[in-house]
Each structure stands twice: as structure tokens, then as C-alpha cells.
C-alpha positions as CSV (number, residue, x, y, z in Angstrom):
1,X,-93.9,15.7,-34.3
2,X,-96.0,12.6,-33.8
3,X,-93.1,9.8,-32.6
4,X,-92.9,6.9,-34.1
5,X,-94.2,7.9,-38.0
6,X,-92.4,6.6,-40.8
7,X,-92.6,10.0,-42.7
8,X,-94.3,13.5,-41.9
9,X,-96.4,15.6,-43.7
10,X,-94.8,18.5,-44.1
11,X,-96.7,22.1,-45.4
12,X,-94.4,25.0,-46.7
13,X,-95.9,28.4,-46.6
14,X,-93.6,31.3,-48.7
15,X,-94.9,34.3,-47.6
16,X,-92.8,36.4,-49.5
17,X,-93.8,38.2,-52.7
18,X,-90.5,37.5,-54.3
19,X,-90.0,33.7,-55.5
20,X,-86.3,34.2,-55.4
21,X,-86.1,36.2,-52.3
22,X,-84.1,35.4,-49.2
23,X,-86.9,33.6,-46.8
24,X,-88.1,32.1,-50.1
25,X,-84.8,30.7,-50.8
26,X,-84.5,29.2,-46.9
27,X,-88.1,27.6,-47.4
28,X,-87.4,26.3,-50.7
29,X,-84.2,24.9,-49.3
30,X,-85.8,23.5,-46.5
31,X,-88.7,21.7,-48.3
32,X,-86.2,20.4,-50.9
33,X,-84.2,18.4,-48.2
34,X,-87.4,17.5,-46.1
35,X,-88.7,15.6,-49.2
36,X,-85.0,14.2,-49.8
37,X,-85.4,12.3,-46.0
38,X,-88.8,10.9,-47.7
39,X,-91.4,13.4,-46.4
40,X,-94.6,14.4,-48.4
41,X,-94.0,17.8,-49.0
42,X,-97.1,20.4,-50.2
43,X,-95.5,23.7,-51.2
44,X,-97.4,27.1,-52.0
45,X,-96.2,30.6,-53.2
46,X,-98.6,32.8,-51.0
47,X,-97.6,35.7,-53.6
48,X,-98.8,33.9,-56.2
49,X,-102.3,32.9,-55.3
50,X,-105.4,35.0,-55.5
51,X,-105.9,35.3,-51.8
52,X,-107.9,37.6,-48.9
53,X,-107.6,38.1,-45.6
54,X,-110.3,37.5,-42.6
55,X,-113.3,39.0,-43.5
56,X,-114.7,38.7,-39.8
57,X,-118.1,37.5,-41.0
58,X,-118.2,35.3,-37.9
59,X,-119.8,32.4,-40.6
60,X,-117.1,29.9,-38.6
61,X,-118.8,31.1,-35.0
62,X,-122.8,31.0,-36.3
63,X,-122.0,27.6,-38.2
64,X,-119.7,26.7,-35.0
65,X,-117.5,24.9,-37.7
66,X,-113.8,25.3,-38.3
67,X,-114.2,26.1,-41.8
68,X,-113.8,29.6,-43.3
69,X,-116.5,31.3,-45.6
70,X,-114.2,32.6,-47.7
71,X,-113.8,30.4,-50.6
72,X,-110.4,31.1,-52.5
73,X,-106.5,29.3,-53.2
74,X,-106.2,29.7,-49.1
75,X,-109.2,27.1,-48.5
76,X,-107.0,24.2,-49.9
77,X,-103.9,25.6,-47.7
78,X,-106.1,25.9,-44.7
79,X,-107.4,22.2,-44.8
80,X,-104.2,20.9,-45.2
81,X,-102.8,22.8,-42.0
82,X,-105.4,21.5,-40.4
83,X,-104.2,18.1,-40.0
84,X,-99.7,18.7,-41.1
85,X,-97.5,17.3,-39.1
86,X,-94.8,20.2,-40.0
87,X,-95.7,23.8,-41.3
88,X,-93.2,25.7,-42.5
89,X,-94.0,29.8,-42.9
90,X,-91.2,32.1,-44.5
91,X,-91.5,35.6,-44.5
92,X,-89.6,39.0,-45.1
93,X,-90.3,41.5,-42.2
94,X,-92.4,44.0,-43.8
95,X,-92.8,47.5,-41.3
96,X,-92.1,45.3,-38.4
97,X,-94.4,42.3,-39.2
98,X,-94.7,39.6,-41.1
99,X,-96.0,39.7,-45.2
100,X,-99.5,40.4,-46.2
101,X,-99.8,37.3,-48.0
102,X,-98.9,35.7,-45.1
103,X,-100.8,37.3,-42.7
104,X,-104.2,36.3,-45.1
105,X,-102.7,33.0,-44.2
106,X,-102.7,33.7,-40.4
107,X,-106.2,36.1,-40.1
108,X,-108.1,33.2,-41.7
109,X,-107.1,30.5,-39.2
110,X,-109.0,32.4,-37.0
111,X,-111.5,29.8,-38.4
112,X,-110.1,27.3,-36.7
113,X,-111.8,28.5,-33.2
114,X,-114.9,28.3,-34.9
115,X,-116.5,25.2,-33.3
116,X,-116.3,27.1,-29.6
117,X,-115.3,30.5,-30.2
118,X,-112.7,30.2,-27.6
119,X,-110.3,27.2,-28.6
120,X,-108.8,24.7,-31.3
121,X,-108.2,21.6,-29.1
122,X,-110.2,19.8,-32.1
123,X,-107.0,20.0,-34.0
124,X,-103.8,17.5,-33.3
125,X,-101.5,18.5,-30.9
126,X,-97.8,17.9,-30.6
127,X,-97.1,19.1,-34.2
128,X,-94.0,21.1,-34.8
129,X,-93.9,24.8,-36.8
130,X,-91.0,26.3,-38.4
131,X,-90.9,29.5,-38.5
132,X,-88.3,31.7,-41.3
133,X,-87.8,35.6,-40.8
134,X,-85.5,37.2,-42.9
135,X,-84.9,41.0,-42.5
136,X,-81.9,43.6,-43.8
137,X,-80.7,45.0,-40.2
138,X,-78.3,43.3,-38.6
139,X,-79.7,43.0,-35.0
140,X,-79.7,39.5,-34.6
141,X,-82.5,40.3,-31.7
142,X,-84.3,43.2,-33.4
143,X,-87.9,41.4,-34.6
144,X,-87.4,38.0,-32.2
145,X,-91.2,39.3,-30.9
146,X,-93.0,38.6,-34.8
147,X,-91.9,35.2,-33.9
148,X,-93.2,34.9,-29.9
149,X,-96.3,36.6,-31.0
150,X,-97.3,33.9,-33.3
151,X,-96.1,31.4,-32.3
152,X,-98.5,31.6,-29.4
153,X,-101.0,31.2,-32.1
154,X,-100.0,28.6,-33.7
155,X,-99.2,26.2,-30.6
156,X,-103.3,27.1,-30.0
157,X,-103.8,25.2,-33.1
158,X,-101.5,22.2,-31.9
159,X,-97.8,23.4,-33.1
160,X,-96.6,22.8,-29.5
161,X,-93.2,23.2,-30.9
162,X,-92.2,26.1,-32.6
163,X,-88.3,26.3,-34.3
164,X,-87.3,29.7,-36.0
165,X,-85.0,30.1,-38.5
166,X,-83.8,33.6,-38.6
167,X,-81.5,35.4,-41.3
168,X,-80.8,38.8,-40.0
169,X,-78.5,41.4,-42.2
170,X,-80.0,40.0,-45.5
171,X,-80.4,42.0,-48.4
172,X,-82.8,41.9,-51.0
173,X,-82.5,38.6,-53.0
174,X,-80.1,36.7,-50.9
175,X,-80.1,33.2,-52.1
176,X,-76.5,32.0,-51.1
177,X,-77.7,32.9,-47.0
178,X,-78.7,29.1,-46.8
179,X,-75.1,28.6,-46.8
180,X,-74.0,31.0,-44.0
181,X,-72.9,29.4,-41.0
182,X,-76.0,30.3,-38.8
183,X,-78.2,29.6,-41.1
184,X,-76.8,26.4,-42.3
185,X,-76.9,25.6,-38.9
186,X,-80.4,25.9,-38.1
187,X,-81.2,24.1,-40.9
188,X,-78.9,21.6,-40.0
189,X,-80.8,21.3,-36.7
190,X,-84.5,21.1,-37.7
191,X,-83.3,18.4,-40.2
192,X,-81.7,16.2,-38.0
193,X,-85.0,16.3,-35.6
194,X,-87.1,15.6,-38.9
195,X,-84.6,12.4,-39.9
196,X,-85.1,11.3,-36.4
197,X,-88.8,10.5,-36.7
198,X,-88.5,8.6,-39.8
């Protein structure tokens, strides 16, 4: 996070198809009590957009822009996390990955490299990405790799520090997990870095 700002920009991404479901619930938690510290808060239900994934048209690389082609509800979200301070993705594990509405999401910042092909350093750096993964097994381990794989993206596009929030052994609509104890306390611990910038 950029030090010394009065508040951040904060972007929350719920990849989940469900609007009550357990990574939904954690995100919706978490952008509730960013906006209660006196952050700007933008919040968007991937599920419920009409949305597409990379189309690898290579407009961004001809046009050597940063922009992508595609022109649907993710060009809004992709302008915004352009320039966030905080982005905040939730997501179920779905077959050992992340959602498809959130992987649209991820595809299309592929844009982003657009202006050389081989790097965003365009885009601001030191910004901070929280990362939610919620998943039934109780292998507190079992999908740590969704997260290292992109996060390595994502500090490409300036989120040089990268925070997961991980709710392992939770069932299908699990909104009470933002009050189990490792939860709650990875929560506490991303808020207490956010209230420190104010």
C-alpha cells in the first residue's frame, strides 16, 4: 500500500457463483469493515455479470495498449484494477483452480502487457492483493499452489504484496466461517495493516 494515504481504494472481486457462499461471505465481510475504517470500496458479483474470458485476439499487442478489445461488465472492473490500491479476489476451488468467473477476470489482464508484450511496469507498484480460497477438504495445505501461481501474476501488475485468506474444511454455504478463529484472524491481520495507512 502506498504509505502515507489518508484512505485506499480498495476493489472486491467475488468470484464465486453463489452470493451467499463461503468466499463470498469472507469478501463481503472484508469489504464491509474496509469501508468502516473510511476506504472507498467498489464491489462486484463476478457471477452476476455478463462476462467472457481472453479471447487472445492480440488487439492489446497490435494496438500496444493496455486495454482489452473485449467490451463487456469486465472493462469497468479492469480499469479500475488498473490503478486500486487493494484488490480483493474470493473464490471457491473449483477442480483444483480458481472460478470461471474469476478466471475471465484473470485471462483478460493479460491486457495489461499490452503496451510491450512482455511487462506491466506502466502500472503502480507497491499495491497489496488479498487473496480468499475457500474449499471443503480439510488440508489446510492442499491448494496453497492456486494462490503462488497467481500471485506471481498479479505482483507483475504491481500487487508486490500478496495476503491470502484461506478457509479450508468449508462446506457449501458457510457464512458463520468469518467467525472461526483462523479466519477471524486473518481478517484481523489484513485490517490492522489497512487501519495503519489511514
Amino acid at each position: 500500500m502506498t504509505p502515507g494515504r489518508s484512505m485506499m481504494k480498495a476493489l472486491v472481486l467475488n468470484g464465486s457463483p453463489r452470493m451467499d457462499g463461503t468466499s463470498a461471505s469472507i469478501a463481503k465481510d472484508l469489504g464491509a469493515r474496509l469501508a468502516g475504517q473510511g476506504h472507498v470500496v467498489t464491489t462486484f458479483d463476478l457471477g452476476c455479470l455478463r462476462i467472457g474470458g481472453c479471447r487472445e485476439c492480440f488487439s492489446c499487442r497490435r494496438d500496444m495498449n493496455d486495454e482489452c478489445a473485449t467490451r463487456d461488465d469486465l472493462s469497468e472492473i479492469l480499469e479500475l484494477a488498473r490503478s486500486t490500491d487493494l484488490l480483493v479476489v474470493s473464490t471457491p476451488v473449483f477442480y483444483g483452480d480458481v472460478s470461471a468467473q474469476l478466471k475471465c477476470f484473470i485471462d483478460r489482464t493479460w491486457s495489461y502487457f499490452g503496451r510491450t508484450g512482455v511487462s506491466a511496469d506502466h502500472l503502480p507498484r507497491g499495491r497489496t492483493l488479498v487473496f480468499i480460497l475457500s474449499y471443503g477438504y480439510n488440508d489446510p495445505v492442499m491448494y496453497d499452489g492456486i494462490f503462488e501461481k497467481y500471485s506471481r501474476y498479479f505482483r507483475m501488475f504491481g500487487f508486490d504484496d500478496c495476503h491470502l485468506i484461506k478457509a479450508c474444511g468449508a462446506q457449501y454455504k458457510s457464512p458463520e466461517i468469518t467467525n472461526r478463529s483462523d479466519v477471524a484472524e486473518r481478517i484481523g491481520q489484513i485490517l490492522e495493516m489497512t487501519a495503519s495507512v489511514r
